[in-house]
ZAMARGU-4260 file (C-alpha; in steps of 0.2 Angstrom, whole numbers, plus 5000, padded with zeros to 4 digits):
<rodrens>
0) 5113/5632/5593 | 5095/5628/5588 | 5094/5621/5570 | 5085/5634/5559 | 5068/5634/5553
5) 5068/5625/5535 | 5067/5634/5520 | 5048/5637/5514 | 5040/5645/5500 | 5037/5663/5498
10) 5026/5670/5486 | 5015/5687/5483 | 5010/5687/5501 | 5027/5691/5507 | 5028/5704/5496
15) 5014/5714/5500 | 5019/5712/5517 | 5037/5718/5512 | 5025/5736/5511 | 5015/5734/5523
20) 5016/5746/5538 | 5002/5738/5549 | 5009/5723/5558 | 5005/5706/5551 | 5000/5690/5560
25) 5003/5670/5557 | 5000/5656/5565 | 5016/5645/5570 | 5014/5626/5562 | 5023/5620/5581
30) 5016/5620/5601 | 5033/5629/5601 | 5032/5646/5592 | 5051/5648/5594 | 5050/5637/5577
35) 5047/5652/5568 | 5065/5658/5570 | 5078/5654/5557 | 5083/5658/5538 | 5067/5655/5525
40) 5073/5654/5506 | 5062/5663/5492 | 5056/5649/5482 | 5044/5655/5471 | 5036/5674/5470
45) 5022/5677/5460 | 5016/5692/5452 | 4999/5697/5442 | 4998/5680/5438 | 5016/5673/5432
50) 5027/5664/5443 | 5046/5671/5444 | 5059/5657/5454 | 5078/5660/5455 | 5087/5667/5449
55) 5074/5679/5442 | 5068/5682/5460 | 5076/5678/5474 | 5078/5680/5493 | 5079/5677/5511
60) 5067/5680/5525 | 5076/5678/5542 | 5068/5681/5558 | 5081/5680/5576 | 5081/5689/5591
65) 5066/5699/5589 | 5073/5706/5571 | 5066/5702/5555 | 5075/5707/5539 | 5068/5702/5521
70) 5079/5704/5507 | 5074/5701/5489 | 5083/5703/5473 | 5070/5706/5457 | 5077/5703/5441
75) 5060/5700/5432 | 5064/5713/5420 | 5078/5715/5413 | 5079/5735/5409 | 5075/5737/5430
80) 5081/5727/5441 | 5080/5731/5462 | 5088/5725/5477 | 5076/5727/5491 | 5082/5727/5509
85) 5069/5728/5525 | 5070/5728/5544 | 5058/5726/5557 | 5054/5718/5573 | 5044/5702/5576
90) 5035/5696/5594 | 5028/5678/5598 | 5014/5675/5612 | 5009/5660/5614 | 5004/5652/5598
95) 5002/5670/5590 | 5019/5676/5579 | 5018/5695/5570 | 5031/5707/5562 | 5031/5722/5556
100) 5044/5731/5546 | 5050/5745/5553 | 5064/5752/5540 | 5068/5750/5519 | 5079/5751/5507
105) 5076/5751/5488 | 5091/5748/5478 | 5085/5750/5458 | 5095/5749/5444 | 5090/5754/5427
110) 5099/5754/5410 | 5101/5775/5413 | 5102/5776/5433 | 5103/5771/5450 | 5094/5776/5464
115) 5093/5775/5482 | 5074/5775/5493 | 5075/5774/5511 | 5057/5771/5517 | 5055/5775/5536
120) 5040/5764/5540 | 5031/5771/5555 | 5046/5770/5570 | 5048/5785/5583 | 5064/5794/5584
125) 5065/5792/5601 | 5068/5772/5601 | 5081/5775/5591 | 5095/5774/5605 | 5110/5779/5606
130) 5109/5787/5587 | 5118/5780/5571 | 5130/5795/5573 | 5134/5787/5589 | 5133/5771/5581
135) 5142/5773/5564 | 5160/5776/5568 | 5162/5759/5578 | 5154/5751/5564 | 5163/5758/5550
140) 5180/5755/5559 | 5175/5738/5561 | 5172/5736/5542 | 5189/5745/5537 | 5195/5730/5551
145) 5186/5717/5542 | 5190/5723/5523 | 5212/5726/5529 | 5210/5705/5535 | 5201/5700/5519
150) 5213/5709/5508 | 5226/5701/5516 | 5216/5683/5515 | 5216/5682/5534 | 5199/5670/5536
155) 5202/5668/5556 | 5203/5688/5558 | 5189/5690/5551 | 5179/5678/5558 | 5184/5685/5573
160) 5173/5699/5571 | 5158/5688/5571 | 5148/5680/5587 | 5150/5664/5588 | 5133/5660/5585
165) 5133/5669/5570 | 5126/5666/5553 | 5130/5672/5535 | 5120/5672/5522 | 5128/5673/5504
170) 5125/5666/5487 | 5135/5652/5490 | 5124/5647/5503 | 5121/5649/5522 | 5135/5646/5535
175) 5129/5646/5555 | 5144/5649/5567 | 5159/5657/5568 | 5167/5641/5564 | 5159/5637/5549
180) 5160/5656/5543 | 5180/5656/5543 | 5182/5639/5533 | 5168/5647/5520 | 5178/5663/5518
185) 5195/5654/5517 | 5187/5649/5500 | 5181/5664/5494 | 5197/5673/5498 | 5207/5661/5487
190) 5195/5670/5473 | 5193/5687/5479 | 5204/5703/5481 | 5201/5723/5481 | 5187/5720/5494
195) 5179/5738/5500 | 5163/5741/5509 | 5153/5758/5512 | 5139/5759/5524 | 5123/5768/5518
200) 5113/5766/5533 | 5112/5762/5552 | 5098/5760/5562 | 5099/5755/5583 | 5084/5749/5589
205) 5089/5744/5608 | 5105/5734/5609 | 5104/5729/5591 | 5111/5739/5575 | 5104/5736/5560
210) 5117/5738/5543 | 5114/5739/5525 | 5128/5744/5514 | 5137/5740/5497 | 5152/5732/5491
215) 5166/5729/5477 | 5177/5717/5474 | 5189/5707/5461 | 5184/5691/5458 | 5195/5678/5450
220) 5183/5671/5436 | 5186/5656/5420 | 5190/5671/5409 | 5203/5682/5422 | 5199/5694/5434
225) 5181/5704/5435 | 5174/5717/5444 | 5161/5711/5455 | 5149/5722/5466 | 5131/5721/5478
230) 5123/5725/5494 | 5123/5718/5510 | 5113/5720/5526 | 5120/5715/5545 | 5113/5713/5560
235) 5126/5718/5574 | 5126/5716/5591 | 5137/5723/5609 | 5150/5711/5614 | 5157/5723/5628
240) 5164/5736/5620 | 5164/5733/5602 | 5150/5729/5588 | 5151/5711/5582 | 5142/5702/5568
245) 5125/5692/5571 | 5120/5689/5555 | 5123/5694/5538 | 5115/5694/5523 | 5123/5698/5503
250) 5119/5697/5487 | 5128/5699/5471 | 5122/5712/5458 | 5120/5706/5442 | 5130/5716/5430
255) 5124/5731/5419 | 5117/5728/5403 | 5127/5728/5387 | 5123/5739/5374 | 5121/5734/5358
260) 5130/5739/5345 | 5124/5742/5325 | 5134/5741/5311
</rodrens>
């Protein structure tokens, strides 16, 4: 397995690209432009002049197998807070490397609502094959698979359902192969119970599905047991007849804001 691409910095420029629906171009820092590939960690973001870093903002920015998916957690103000979720697709030739996103997801959460935005940025109906109703009920009975194993703290199960090459990206950090995923989620099941996932969204483009969804859990903290939610997006590929994991990406929301009370 190649080693990933190191973490850079991502600031503004990545985030007016998050919107951009025109494809956008960079030049690879390597003869090799397969060095673009890998997991990139948001660093630093910046916005009409202030600078934001974790956890205020925060993200990742992969690009494998011709897929590209940003996701980026705002928490620059604390009465709106949004989870952003995009897919696209990327293409290297020669020394010349551009994307374009292709699908988003806004997540935002405010002290009175929560609201779902799917964006569809520019991609025909018709490359959309076979269709997420096709699609969806082998994922979802993949996820009811994964969330049976993980309540019943079964690491090698689970792992089981990802590619060997794999990779999982989580707030604890990144794990790469199926390997490493099991001994990660070993630990977090020692911690973790009531696990459920819903899909909000599919999109097949080729061979490839593309996953966002959400989840809730009860996570053993200092202070007892809390209830512990966020969103996810997956990357999932054929491995003959059933749907593995290639890569997947979650966050943690951060909880809701207190009320304030007056005496």
């Amino acid at each position: 397995m190649r080693k990933p691409f190191p973490a850079a910095t991502l600031s503004a420029t990545s985030f007016i690209a998050f919107f951009a629906s025109a494809p956008l171009t960079a030049q690879p820092n390597s003869a090799d432009p397969k060095c673009m590939e890998g997991v990139y960690t948001l660093e630093e973001f910046k916005r009409d002049g202030e600078v934001f870093r974790p956890p205020q903002a925060s993200g990742r920015w992969v690009v494998l197998n011709g897929t590209v998916v940003w996701i980026f957690n705002d928490r620059t103000q604390a009465s709106k807070q949004a989870n952003y979720a995009c897919f696209g697709h990327y293409a290297i030739s020669g020394t010349a490397y551009s994307y374009q996103y292709d699908d988003c997801e806004v997540f935002t959460q405010s002290l009175f609502f929560v609201t779902l935005l799917t964006v569809c940025l520019a991609i025909p109906a018709a490359a959309q094959q076979p269709s997420e109703q096709q699609v969806r009920p082998a994922i979802e009975r993949l996820l009811e698979t994964w969330d049976t194993a993980a309540n019943r703290k079964d690491a090698a199960a689970v792992a089981a359902l990802y590619t060997e090459d794999a990779m999982r990206v989580t707030p604890r950090g990144i794990s790469y192969g199926r390997a490493a995923i099991e001994k990660d989620l070993v630990e977090t099941f020692k911690l973790t119970s009531n696990i459920a996932d819903k899909v909000e969204k599919i999109q097949v483009i080729g061979e490839v599905a593309l996953v966002t969804a959400t989840w809730s859990a009860t996570i053993q903290s200092k202070d007892g047991p809390i209830q512990a939610r966020g969103f996810w997006g997956g990357i999932y590929v054929r491995d003959g007849e059933a749907w593995k994991t290639r890569l997947a990406i979650i966050n943690r929301a951060p909880p809701p804001p207190q009320w304030e009370t007056k005496q």
